[in-house]
N, C-alpha and C positions, 0 to 999 in steps of 0.2 A: 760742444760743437754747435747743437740748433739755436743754442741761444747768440753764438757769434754772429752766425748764419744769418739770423733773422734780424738782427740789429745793423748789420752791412747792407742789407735789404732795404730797413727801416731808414737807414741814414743815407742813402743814396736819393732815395723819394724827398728828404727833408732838406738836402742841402741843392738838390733840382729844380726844386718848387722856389727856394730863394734865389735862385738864377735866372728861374721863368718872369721875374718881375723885371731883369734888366731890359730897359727901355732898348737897347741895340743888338738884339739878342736874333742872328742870322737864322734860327731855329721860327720866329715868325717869317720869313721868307718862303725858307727852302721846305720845310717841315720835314726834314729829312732825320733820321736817328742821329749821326756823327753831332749835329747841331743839337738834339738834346741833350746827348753826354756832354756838347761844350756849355750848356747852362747847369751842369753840374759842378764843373768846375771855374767857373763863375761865380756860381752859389756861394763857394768854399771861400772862394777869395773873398765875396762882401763879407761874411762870416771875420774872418783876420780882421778888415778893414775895423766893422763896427766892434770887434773885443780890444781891440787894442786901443779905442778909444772909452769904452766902456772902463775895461780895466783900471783906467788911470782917477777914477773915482770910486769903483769897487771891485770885490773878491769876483773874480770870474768863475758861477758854478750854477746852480739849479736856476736862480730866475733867469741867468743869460740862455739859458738852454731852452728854456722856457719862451722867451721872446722869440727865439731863432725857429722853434716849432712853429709858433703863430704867426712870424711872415712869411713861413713855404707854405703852411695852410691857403693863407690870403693867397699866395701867387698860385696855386694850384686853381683855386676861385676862381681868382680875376681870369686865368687864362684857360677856364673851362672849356670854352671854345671852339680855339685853338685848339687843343686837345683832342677833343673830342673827333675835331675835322683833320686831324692827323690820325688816330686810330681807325677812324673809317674808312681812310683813303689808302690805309694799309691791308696786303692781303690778311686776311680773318685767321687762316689753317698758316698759313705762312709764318706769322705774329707767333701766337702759340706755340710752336715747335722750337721758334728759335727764341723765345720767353724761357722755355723749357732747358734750350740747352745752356742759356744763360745764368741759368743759377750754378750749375757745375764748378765753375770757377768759384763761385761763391763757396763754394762745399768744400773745393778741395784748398781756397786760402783758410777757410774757416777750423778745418780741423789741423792744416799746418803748424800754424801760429801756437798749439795745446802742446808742440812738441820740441819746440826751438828755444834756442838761449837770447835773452837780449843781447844789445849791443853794449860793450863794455861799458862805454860811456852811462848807461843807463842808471847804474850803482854807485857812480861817480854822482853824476849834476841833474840828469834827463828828470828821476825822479822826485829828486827836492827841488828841481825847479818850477814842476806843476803843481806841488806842494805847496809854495811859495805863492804863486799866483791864486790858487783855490783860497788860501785861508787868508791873503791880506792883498788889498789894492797893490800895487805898483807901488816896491819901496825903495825911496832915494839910497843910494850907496848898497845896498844887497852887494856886488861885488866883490866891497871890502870885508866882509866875512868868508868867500871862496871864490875866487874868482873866475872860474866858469859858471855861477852864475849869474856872471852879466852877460854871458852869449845872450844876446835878443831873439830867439828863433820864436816867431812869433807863431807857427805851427804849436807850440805847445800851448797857446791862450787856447786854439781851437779843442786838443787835448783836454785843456781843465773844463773844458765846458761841458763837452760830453762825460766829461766823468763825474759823473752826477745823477741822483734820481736812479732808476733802477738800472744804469749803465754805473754808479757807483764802483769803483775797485777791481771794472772790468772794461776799462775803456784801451787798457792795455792791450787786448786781444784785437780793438776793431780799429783803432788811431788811422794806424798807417795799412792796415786790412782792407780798408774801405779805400783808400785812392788806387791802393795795387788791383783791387777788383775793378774799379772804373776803367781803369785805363786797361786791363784787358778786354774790356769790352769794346772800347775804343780799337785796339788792334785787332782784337777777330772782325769789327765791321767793317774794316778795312780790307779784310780779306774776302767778304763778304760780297764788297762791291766789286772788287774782280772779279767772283764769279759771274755775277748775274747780270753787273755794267756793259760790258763786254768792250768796256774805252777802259784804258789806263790810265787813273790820276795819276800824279808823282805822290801826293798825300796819302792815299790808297795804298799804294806799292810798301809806302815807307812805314804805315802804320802794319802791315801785314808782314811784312818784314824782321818787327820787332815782337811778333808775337814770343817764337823759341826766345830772344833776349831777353825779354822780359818775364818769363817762365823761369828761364834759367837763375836771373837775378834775386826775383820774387824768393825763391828755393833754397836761394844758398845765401843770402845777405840776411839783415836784422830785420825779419818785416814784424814779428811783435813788440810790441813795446813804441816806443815813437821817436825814433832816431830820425832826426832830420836829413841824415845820408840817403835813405829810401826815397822820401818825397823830393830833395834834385835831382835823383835819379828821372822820380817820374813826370817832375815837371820841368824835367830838360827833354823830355819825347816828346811830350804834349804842346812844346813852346816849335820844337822844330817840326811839328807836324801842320799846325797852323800855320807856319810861315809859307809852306807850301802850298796849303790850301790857299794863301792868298795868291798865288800864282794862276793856279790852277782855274780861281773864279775869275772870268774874264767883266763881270758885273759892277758898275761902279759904285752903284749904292749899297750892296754885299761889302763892296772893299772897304768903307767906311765901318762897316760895322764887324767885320775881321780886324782891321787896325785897330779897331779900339778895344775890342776883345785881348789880341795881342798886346798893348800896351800896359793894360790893365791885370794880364797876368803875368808879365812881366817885370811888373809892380812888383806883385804878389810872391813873385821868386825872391825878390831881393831880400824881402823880408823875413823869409824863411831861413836864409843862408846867403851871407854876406859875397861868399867865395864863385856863388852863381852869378851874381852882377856883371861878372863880363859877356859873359853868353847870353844874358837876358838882354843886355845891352846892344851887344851885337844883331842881335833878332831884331832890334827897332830901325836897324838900316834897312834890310826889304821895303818898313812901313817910308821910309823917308824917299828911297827910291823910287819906287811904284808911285807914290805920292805928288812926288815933282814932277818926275819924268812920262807918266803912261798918262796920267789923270790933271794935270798940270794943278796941284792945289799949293800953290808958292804961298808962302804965310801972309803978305800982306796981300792977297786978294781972298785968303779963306781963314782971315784972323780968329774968329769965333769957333774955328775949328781944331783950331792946333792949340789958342787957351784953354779951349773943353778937353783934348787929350791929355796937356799939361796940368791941369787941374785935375783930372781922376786919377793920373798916377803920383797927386801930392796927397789925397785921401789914405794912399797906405803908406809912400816915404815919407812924408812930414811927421806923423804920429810913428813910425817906428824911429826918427834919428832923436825925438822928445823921448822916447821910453829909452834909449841909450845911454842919453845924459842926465835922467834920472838915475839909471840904473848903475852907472859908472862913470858920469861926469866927460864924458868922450861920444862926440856923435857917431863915430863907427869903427867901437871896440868890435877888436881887438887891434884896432890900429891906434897907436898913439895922437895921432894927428889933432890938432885944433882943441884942444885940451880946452874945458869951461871954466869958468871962477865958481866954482858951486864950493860948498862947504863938504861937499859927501865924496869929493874928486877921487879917485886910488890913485897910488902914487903911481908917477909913471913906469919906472923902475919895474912894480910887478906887469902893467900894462905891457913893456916890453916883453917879457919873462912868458908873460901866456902867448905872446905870438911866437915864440919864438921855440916855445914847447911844444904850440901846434905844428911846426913845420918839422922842428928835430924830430919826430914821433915818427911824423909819413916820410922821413928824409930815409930813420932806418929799420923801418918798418916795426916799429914800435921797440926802438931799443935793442933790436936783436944785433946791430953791428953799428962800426961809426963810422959817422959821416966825414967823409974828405973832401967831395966835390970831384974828385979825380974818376980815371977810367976804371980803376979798380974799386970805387967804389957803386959804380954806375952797373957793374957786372953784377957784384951783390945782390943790388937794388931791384936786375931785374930779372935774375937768378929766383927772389921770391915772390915776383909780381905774378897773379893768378895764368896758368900758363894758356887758360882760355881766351882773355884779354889781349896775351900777348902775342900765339897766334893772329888774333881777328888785326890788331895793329898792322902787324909784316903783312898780312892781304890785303889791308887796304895802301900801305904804300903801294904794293905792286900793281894794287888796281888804277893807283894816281897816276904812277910812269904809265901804266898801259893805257891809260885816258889821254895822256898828255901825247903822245907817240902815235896812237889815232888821228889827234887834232892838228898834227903838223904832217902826218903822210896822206892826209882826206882835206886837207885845209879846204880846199874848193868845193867840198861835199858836203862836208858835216859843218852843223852850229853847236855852241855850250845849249845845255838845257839851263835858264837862268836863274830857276827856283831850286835846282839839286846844287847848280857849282857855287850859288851864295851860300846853302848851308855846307857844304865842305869849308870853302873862306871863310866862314864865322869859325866852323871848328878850332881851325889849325890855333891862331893866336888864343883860343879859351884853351887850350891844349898847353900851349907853353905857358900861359901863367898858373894853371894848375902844376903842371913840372916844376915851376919855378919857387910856387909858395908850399903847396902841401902833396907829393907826389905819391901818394897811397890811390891804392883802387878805390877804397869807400868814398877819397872826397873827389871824387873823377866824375861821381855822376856819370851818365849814359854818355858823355862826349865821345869816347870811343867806338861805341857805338853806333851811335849819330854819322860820326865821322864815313865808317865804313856802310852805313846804307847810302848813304848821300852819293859818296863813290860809284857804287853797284849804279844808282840812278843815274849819274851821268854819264856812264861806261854805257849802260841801254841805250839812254836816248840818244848816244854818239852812231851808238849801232843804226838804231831805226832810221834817223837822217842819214845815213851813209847806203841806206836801203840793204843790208844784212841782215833783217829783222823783219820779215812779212808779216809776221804775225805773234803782236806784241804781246798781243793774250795771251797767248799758250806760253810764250817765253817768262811773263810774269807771274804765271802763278808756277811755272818749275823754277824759278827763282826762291821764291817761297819756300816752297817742298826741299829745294838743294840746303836754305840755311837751318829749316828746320832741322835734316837729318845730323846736319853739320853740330848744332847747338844742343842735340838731345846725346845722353837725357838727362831730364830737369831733376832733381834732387826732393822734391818732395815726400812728407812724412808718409810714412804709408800703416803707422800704427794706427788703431784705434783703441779709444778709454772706456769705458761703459761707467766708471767714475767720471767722466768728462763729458759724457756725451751730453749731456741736456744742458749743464751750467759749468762754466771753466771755474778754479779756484779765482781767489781775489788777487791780485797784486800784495795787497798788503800779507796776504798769509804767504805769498812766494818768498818777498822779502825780509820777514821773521824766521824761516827757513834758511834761506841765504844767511843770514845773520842777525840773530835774537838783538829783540831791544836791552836785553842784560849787559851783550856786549859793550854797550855803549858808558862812555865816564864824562863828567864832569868836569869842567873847568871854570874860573868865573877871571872876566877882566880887572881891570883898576877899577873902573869904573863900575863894579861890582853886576855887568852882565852875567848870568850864566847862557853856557854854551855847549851844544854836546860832543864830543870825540869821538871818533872812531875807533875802535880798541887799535891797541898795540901793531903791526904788521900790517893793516889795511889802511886803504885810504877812501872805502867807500860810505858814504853815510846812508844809503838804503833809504829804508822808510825811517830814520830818525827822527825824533819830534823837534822842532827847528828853535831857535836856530844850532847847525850842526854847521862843524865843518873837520877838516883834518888837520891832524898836528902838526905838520909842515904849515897850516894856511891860518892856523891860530896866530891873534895876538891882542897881547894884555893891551895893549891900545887902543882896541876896539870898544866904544861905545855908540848909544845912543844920541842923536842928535837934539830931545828933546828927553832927558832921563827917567826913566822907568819908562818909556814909550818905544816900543819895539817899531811901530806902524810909522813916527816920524820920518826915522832912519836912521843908518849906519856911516861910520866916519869912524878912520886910523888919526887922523888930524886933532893935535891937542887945542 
């Protein structure tokens, strides 16, 4: 547990200091905390950008980690300060205590994590896909040996890098450990600033809001190991809290450097998880509204502005639809679409076959019933959707109609608050095409979520302009107080190891546990590759030594694109 503890710690300072160097970074303005945590996640995002171009020339592991320590060093330098003139202008006793209560979460994800199971997926692909990236550059057709892994989730370059050096075997515990701690930190100073602000932001409310949510999720979802489902989770709160905040800042040179914050982590969503695209997408209509409309920056009179925002979000989508068609001959598998002439293509056939595994999976909740599309199958479906999730849904319709029913019996009193009713309107349609493609709670991300703060915020602000609200303060933090009792309690581990407590086991001794390297057999193609199998009755290949795949996803077809050279690539294609 101290050693997760301290590397959450450690890795929060290092991936800050890399964000402290972003030239538009609203944290040299405001000098306020929210804006340091958002050079945290900042930080993360250059991180993605430069591994996913690194990668594509080499193994991603100790030197890149190694690089990435020495430009947060320099940004912590260069913006000494700054720094500096932010800690001083902070109270001294005030700092400290709440320094103090900020490690707490760190404690309680840190010893969490020593007690939970991965996400299924983990034993499937998660693991040999870091696997893959640690021991060899970027290999054309990988794919065609298993075909999840071509998912691109570019979160696991960041994964190989820290797992390296004395994070080695143990990056399992801090991966996705470390964003879930950030971003609680992010909601308690959210809640933080209602206390002591004594003004209600909408971003404030909404990030305090989500504190039990995210308690809750943290507790019961996959947060060891580095399932890409957790980080939409968290950087679907982080994208709609921001978009708020740009509401919120009525500053125009602030707005500049919030839109491109936004735009740039919205990048960085994409890249993570394909299925996030629409709501990251959506997030960039505030920046286009507010843009035209408040601030009048129409393209052709602020040309140089809108190619700089278009050019830093081709920094992370250019380089991940290149690592796509490397990786599977298709720029954004798991969709068939736009198929390349490369020699390493998969056929389309399986192409289809994995999208369409991914949807039947979440259609009946992994297999448990079949899919009809009908009313009785919809019963099923939400017969075992989490009945927490399902609850907070039916209260946020009810909160809609009661919003909408306000606005037409007050029409002459009340206004929309326009930064809470855009992120409801972005919800709704990320909502139906998550229903539509993959309707599991794990790939929902915080939409639901989202959805139902956003509500609560413009049911407030209907109130407060309707003048039913004297006193917004007190009404927003028992706001708070009402979802937390509502959403507790949270599920966390409550064991303690004293074999654990200094150093967690390794990954690799987990997964020899899970399933010995004995288990594993041989098979060689035509082309006289060998390959490893997973025994009999599984389909997970764990820590097998690569290449592995399952006996479903074998075939004597597969070789080498350049023979005896594993590093050229892979192709089913004679």
């Amino acid at each position: 547990m101290v050693f997760t503890f301290a590397n959450i710690i450690l890795l929060a300072v290092v991936f800050t200091g890399i964000g402290l160097l972003w030239p538009w970074s609203v944290f040299k303005q405001d000098h306020r905390f929210e804006s340091l945590l958002l050079c945290f996640w900042i930080g993360w995002g250059l991180t993605i950008g430069f591994l996913q171009i690194w990668h594509l020339a080499f193994p991603v592991g100790l030197p890149a980690f190694m690089i990435l320590i020495g430009v947060s060093a320099f940004g912590w330098l260069h913006r000494r300060e700054l720094i500096i003139q932010t800690f001083c202008a902070w109270d001294r006793k005030k700092f400290y205590w709440l320094a103090g209560l900020s490690l707490i979460p760190a404690l309680m994800v840190a010893n969490h994590v020593l007690f939970t199971p991965p996400n299924s997926d983990y034993a499937l692909y998660h693991l040999q896909s870091v696997k893959w990236i640690s021991t060899y550059r970027i290999l054309p057709g990988l794919g065609n040996l298993y075909n999840p892994l071509a998912l691109n989730c570019s979160s696991f370059l960041y994964t190989a890098a820290i797992d390296s050096g004395w994070l080695e075997g143990r990056a399992y515990y801090v991966s996705t450990t470390l964003l879930a701690f950030v971003l609680i930190l992010q909601c308690a100073n959210g809640f933080y600033n209602l206390l002591t602000r004594g003004k209600v932001n909408n971003a404030d409310l909404f990030y305090a809001l989500m504190i039990p949510v995210v308690l809750l999720n943290v507790s019961t979802s996959s947060l060891v190991a580095y399932s890409p489902d957790m980080i939409v989770f968290i950087l679907h709160i982080v994208l709609a809290g921001e978009v708020l905040r740009l509401f919120d800042d009525q500053d125009q040179d602030r707005f500049y450097n919030r839109a491109t914050q936004i735009i740039f982590l919205t990048a960085t969503a994409i890249t993570v998880k394909l299925s996030l695209g629409v709501f990251g997408l959506l997030c960039l209509l505030p920046v286009l509204i507010l843009g035209l409309l408040r601030y009048q920056l129409w393209p052709w009179r602020r040309l140089r502005l809108w190619a700089g925002w278009l050019g830093l979000a081709s920094f992370l989508v250019i380089p991940w639809i290149v690592r796509n068609i490397l990786i599977s001959g298709y720029p954004l598998f798991p969709s068939s679409v736009l198929p390349m002439p490369v020699p390493w293509k998969m056929s389309v056939d399986i192409v289809i076959d994995a999208a369409l595994v991914i949807r039947k999976w979440a259609q009946t909740n992994n297999a448990a019933f079949h899919y009809t599309g009908d009313w009785f199958w919809f019963k099923q479906w939400w017969n075992v959707f989490p009945f927490y999730a399902r609850q907070a849904f039916v209260f946020t319709l009810g909160l809609f109609f009661l919003s909408q029913l306000f606005f037409v019996v007050l029409k002459k009193k009340v206004r929309w608050d326009q930064g809470a009713a855009l992120i409801s309107a972005i919800c709704v349609p990320s909502i139906v095409f998550w229903f539509l493609m993959a309707p599991s709670y794990r790939h929902s991300g915080a939409l639901l979520w989202i959805f139902l703060a956003a509500e609560i915020l413009v049911t407030f602000r209907l109130l407060i302009t309707a003048g039913w609200v004297t006193r917004p303060h007190l009404v927003a933090i028992s706001l708070v107080l009402v979802m937390a009792l509502w959403q507790s309690p949270n599920q966390f581990s409550n064991n303690l190891s004293m074999k654990l407590f200094w150093i967690p086991k390794t990954e690799q001794a987990l997964a020899e546990k899970a399933l010995p390297l004995s288990s594993y057999r041989q098979r060689v193609t035509d082309s006289g590759l060998v390959v490893i199998i997973s025994r009999e009755g599984t389909e997970e290949c764990w820590n097998a030594p690569l290449p592995c795949t399952t006996k479903l996803n074998f075939s004597r077809r597969l070789h080498t694109l350049i023979p005896g050279d594993l590093q050229s690539g892979l192709s089913r294609e004679k």
